[in-house]
Backbone and ligand atoms as CSV (ligand in chain L), in Angstrom:
chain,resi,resn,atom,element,x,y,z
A,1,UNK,N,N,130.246,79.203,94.617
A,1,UNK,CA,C,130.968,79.786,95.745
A,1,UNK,C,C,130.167,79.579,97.025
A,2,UNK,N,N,130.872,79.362,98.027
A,2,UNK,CA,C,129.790,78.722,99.108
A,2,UNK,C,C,130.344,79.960,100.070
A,3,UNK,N,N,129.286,80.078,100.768
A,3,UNK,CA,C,129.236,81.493,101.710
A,3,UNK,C,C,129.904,80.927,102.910
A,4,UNK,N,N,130.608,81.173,103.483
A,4,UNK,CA,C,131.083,80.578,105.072
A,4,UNK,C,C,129.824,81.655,105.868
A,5,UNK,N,N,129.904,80.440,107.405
A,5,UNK,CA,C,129.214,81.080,108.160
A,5,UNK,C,C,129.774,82.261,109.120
A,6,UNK,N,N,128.945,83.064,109.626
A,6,UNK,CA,C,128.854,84.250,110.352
A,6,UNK,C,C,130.223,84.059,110.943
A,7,UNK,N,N,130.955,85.017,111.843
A,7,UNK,CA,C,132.001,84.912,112.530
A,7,UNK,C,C,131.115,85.352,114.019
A,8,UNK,N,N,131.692,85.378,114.903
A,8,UNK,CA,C,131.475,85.599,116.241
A,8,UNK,C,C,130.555,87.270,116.631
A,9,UNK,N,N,132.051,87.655,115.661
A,9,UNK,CA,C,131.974,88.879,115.888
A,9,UNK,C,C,131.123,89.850,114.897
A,10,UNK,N,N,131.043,89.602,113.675
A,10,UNK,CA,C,130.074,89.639,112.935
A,10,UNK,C,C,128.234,89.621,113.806
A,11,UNK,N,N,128.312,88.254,113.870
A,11,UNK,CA,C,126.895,88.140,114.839
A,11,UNK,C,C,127.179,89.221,115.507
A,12,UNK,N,N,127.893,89.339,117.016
A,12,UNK,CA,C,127.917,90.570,117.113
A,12,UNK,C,C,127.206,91.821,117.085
A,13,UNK,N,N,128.140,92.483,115.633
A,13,UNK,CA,C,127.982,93.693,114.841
A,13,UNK,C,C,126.353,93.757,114.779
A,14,UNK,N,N,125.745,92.302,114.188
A,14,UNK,CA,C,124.021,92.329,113.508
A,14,UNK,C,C,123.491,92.493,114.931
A,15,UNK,N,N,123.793,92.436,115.778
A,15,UNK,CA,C,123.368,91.695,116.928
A,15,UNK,C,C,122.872,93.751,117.347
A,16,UNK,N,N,124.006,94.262,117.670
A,16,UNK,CA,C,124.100,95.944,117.942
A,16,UNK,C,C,123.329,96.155,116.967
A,17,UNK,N,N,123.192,96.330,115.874
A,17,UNK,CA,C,122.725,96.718,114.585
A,17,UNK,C,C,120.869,96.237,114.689
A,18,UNK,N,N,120.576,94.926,115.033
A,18,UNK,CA,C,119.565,94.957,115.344
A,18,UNK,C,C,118.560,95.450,116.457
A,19,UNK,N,N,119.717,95.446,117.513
A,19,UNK,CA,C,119.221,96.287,118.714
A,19,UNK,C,C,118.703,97.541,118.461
A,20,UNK,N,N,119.571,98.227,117.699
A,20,UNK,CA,C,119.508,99.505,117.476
A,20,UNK,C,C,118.239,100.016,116.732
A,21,UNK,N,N,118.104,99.016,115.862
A,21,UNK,CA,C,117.081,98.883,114.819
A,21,UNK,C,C,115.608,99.077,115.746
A,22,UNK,N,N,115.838,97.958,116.289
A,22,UNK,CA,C,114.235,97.304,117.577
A,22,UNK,C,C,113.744,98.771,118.409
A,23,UNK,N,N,114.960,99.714,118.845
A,23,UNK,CA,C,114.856,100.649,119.505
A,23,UNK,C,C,114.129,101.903,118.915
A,24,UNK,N,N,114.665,102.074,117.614
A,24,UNK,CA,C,114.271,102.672,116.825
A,24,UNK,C,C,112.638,102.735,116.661
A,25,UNK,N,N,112.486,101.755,115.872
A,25,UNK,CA,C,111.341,101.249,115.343
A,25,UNK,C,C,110.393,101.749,116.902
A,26,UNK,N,N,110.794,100.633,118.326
A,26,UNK,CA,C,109.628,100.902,118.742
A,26,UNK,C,C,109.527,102.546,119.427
A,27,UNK,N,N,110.672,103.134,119.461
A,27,UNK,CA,C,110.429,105.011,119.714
A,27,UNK,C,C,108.981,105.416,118.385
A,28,UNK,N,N,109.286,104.932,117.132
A,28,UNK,CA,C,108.744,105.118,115.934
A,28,UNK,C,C,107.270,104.867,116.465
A,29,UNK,N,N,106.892,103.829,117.152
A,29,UNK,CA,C,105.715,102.782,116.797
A,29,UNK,C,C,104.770,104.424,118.332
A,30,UNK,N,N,105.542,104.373,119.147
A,30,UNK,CA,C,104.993,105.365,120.375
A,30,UNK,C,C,104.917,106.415,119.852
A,31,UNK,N,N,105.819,107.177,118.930
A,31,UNK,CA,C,105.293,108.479,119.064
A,31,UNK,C,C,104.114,108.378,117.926
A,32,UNK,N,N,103.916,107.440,117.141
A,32,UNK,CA,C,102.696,107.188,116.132
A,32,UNK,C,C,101.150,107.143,117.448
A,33,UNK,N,N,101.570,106.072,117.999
A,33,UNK,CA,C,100.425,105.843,119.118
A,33,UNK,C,C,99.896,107.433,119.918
A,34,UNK,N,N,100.613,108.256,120.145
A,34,UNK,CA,C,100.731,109.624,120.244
A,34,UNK,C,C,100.047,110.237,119.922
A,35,UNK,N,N,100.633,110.668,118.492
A,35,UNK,CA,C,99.857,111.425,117.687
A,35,UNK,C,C,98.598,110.422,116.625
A,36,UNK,N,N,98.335,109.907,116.912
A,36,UNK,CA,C,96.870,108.510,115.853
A,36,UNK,C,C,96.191,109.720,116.593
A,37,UNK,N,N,94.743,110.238,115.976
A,37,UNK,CA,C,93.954,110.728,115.836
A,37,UNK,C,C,92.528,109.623,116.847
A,38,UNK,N,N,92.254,110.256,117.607
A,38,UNK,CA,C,90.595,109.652,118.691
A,38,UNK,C,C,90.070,109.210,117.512
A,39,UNK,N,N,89.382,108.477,117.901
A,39,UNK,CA,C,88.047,108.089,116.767
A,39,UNK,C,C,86.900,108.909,117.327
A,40,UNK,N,N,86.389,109.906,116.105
A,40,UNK,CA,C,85.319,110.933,116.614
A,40,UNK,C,C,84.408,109.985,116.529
A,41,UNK,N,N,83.243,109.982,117.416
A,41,UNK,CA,C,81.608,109.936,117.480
A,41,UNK,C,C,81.071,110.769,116.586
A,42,UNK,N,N,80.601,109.748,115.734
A,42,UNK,CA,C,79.457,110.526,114.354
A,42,UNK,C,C,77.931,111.198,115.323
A,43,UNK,N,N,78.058,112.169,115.148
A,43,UNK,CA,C,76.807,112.956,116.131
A,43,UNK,C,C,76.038,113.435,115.527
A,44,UNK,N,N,74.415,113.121,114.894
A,44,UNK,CA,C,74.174,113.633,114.251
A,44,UNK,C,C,73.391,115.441,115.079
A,45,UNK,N,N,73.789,116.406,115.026
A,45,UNK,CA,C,72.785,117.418,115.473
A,45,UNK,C,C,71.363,117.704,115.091
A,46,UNK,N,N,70.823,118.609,115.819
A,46,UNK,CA,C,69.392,118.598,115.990
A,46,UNK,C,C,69.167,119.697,114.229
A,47,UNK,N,N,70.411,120.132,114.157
A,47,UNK,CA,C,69.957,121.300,112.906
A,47,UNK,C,C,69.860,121.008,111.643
A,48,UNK,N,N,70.211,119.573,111.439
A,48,UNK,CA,C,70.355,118.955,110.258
A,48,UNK,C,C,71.468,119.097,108.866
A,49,UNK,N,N,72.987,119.446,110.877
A,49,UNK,CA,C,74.213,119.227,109.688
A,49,UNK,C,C,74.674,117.993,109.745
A,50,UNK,N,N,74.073,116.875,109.292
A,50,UNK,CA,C,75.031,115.947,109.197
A,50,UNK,C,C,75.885,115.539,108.181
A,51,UNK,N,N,75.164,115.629,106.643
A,51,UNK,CA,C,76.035,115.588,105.822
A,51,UNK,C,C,77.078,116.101,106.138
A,52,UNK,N,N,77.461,117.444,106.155
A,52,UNK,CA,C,78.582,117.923,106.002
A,52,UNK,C,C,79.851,117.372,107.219
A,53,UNK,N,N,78.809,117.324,108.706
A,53,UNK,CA,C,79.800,115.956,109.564
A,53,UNK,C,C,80.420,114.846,108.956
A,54,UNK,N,N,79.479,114.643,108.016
A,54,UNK,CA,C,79.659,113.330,107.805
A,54,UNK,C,C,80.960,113.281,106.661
A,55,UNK,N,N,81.220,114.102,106.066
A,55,UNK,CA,C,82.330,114.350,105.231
A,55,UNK,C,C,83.486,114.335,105.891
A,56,UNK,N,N,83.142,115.422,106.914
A,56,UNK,CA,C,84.993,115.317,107.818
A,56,UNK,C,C,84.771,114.270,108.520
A,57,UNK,N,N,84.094,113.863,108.842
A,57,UNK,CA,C,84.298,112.091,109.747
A,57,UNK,C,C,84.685,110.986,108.879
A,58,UNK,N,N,84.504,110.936,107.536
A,58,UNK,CA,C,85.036,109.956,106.171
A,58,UNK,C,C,86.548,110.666,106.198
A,59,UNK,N,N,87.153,111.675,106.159
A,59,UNK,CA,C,88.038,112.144,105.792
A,59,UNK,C,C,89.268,112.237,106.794
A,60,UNK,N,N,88.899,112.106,108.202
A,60,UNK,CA,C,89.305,111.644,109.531
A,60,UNK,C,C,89.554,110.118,109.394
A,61,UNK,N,N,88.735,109.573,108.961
A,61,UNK,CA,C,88.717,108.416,109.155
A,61,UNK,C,C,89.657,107.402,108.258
A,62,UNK,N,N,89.752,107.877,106.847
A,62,UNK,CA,C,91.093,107.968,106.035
A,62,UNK,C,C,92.009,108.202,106.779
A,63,UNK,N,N,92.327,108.931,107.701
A,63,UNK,CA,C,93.603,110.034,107.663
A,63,UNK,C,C,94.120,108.736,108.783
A,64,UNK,N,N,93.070,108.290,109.828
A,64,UNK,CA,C,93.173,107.566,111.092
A,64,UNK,C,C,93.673,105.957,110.133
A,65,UNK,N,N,93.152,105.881,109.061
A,65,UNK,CA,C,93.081,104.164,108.608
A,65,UNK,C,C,94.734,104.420,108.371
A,66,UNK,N,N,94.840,105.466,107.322
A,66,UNK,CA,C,96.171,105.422,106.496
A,66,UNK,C,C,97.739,105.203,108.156
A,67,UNK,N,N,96.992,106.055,109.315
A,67,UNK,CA,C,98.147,106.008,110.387
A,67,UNK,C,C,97.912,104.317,110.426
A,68,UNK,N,N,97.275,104.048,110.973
A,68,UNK,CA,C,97.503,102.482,111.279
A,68,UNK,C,C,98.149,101.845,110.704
A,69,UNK,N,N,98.065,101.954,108.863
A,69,UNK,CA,C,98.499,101.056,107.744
A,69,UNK,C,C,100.107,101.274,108.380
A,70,UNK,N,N,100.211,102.533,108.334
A,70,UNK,CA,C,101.829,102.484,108.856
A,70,UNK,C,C,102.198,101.993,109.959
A,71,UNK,N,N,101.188,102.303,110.920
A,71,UNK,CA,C,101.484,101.357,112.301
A,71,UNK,C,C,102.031,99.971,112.299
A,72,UNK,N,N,100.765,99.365,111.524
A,72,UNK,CA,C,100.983,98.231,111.298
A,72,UNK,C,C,102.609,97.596,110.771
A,73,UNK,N,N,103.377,98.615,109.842
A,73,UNK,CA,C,103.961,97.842,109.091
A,73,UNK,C,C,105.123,98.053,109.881
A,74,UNK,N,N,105.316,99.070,110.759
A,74,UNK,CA,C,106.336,99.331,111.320
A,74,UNK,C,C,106.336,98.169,112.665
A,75,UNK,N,N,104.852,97.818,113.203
A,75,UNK,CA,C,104.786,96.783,114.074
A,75,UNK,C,C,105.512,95.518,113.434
A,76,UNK,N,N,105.286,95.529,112.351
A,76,UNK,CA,C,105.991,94.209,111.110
A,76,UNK,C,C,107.061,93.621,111.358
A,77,UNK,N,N,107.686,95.104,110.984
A,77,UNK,CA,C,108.981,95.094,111.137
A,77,UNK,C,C,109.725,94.865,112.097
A,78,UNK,N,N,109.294,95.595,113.166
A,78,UNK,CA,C,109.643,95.286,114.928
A,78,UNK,C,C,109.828,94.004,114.789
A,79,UNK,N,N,108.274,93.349,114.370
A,79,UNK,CA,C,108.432,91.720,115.080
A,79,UNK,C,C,109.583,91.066,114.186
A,80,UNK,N,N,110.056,91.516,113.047
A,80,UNK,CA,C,110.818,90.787,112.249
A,80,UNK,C,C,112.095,90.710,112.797
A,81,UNK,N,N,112.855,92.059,113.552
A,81,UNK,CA,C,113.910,92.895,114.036
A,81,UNK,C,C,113.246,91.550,114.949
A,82,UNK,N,N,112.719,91.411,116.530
A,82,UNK,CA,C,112.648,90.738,117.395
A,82,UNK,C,C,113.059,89.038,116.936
A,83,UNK,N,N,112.504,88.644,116.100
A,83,UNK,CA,C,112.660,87.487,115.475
A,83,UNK,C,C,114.082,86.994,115.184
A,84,UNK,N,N,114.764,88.389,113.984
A,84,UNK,CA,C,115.893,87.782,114.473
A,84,UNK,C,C,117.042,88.100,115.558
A,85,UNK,N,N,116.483,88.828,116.109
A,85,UNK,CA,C,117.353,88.661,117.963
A,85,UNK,C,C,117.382,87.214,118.282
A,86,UNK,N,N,116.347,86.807,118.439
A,86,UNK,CA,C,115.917,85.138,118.931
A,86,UNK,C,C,116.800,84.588,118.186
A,87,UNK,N,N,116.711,84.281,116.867
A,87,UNK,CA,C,117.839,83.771,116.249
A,87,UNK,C,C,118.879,83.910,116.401
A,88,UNK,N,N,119.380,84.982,116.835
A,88,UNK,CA,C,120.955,85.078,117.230
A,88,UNK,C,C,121.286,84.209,118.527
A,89,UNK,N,N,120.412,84.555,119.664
A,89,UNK,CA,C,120.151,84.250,120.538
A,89,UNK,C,C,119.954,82.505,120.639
A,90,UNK,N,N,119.783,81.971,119.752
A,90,UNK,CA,C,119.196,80.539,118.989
A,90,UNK,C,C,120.326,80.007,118.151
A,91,UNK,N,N,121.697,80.720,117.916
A,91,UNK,CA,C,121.725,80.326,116.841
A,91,UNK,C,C,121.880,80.029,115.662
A,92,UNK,N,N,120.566,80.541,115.267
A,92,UNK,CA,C,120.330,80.325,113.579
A,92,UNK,C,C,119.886,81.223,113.399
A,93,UNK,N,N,121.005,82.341,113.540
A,93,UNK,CA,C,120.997,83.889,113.034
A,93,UNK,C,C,121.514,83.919,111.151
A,94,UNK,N,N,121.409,84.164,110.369
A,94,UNK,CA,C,122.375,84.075,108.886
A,94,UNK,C,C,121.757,82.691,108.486
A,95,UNK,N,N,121.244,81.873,108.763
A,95,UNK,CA,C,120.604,80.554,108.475
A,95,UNK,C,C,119.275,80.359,107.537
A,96,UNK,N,N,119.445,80.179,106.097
A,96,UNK,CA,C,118.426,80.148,105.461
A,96,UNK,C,C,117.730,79.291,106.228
A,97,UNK,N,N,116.112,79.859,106.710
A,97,UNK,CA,C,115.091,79.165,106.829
A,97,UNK,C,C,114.853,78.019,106.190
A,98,UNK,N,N,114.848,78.234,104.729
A,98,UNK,CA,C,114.572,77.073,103.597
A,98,UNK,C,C,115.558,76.162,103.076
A,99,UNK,N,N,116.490,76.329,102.892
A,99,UNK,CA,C,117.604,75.669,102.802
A,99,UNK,C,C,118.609,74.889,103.669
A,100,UNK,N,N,118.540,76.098,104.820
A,100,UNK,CA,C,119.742,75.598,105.366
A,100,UNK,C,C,121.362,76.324,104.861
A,101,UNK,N,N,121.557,77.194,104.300
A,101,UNK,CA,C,122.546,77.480,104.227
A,101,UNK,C,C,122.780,78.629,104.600
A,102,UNK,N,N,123.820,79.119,104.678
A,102,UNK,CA,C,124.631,80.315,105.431
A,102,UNK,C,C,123.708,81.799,104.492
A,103,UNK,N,N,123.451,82.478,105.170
A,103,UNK,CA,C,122.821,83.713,104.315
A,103,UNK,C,C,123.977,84.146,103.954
A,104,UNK,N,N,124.609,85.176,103.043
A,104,UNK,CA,C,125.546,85.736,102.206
A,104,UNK,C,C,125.776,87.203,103.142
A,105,UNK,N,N,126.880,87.152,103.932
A,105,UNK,CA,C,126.652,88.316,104.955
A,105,UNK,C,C,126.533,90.148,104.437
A,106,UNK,N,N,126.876,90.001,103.479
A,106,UNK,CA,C,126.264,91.393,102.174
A,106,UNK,C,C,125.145,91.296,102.180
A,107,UNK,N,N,124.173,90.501,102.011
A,107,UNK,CA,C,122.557,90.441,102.396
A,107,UNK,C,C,122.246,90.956,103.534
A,108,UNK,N,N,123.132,90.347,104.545
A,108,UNK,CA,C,122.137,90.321,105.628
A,108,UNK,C,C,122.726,91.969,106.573
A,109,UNK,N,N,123.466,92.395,105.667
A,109,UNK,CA,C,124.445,93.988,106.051
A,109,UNK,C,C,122.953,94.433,105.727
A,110,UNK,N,N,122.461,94.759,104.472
A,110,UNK,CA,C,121.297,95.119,103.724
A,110,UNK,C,C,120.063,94.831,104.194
A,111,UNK,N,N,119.817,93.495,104.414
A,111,UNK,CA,C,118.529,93.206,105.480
A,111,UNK,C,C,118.962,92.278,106.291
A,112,UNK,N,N,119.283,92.825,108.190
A,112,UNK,CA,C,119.403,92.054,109.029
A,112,UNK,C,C,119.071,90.795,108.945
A,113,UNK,N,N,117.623,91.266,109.122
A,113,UNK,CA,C,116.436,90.745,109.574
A,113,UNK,C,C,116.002,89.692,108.087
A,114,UNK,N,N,116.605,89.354,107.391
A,114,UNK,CA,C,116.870,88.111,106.203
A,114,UNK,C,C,116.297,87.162,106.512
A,115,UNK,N,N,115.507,85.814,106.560
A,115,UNK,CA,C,115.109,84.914,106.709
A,115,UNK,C,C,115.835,84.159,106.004
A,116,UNK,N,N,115.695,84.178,104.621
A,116,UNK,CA,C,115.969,83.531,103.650
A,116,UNK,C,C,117.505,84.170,102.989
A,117,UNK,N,N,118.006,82.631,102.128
A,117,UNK,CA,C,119.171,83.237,101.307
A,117,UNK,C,C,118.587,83.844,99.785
A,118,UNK,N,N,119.140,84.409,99.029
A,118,UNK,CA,C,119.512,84.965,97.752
A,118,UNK,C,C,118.408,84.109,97.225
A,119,UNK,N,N,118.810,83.232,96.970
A,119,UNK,CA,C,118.439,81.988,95.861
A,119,UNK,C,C,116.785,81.818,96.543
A,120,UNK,N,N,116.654,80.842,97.794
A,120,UNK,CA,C,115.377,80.779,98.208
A,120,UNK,C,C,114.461,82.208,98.019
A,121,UNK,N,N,115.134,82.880,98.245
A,121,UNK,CA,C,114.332,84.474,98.531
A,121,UNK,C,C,113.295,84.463,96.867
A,122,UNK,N,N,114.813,84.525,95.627
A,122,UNK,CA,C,113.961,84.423,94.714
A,122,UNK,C,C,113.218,83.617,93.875
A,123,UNK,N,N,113.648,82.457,94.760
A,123,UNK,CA,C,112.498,81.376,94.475
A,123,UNK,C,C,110.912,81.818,94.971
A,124,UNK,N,N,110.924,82.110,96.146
A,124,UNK,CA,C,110.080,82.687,96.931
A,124,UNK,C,C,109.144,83.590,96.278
A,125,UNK,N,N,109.843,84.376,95.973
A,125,UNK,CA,C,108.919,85.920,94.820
A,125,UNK,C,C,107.993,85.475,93.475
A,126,UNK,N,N,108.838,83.970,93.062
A,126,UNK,CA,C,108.109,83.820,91.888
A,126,UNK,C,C,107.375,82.934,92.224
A,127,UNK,N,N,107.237,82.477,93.714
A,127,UNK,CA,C,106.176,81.295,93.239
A,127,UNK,C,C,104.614,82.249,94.160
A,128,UNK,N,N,105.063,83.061,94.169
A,128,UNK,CA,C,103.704,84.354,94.955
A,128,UNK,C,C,103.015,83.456,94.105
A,129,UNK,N,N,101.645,83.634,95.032
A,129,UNK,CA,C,100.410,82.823,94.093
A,129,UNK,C,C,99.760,84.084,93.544
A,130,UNK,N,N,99.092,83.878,92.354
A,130,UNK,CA,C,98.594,84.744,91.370
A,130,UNK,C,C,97.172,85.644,92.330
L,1,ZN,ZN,ZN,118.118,79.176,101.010
């Protein structure tokens, strides 16, 4: 069964849908930047508490790594959401990267932001290198 390509209006729809998305995300990405935790200065005092500094500064410092990890992924995502704007904008919005063929627009309802079709995608997963 061969997928026809996008309709006008469709693009469109992804088009709002990704906007919406981009907006999202970067409200998401600011109020993170917000609330991320200073990076404390390890100080050692003259009384000889540092160990115990030194515990809540490891435990801060977790708390600060783990915000980023999310930062990061939500930055990910943004750029992915931005990426395919360009493509629409380009295009070769619904356009397997690898193939060349029409993405399956039930995919791309599910993930806009799709690169790949069905098939490449799970070609893709299995050839992850070990
Ligand atoms: Zn493909």
């Amino acid at each position: 069964m061969k997928t026809r390509p996008l309709t006008k209006r469709e693009l469109e729809e992804f088009r709002r849908q990704l906007e919406a998305e981009r907006d999202r995300l970067s409200a998401e990405l600011e109020a993170m930047e917000e609330h991320l935790p200073e990076v404390e200065q390890v100080s050692v005092d003259a009384s000889g508490g540092y160990d115990e500094d030194l515990a809540d500064v490891a435990s801060d410092t977790f708390e600060r790594e783990k915000g980023i990890a999310i930062e990061n992924s939500v930055q990910d995502l943004l750029q992915q959401v931005e990426e395919a704007l360009e493509r629409i904008d380009q295009g070769t919005f619904g356009i397997c990267e690898a193939c060349g063929s029409p993405i399956h627009p039930e995919r791309l309802r599910a993930l806009p932001y799709a690169r790949l079709c069905i098939d490449c995608k799970a070609r893709e997963e299995q050839a992850i290198p070990r």
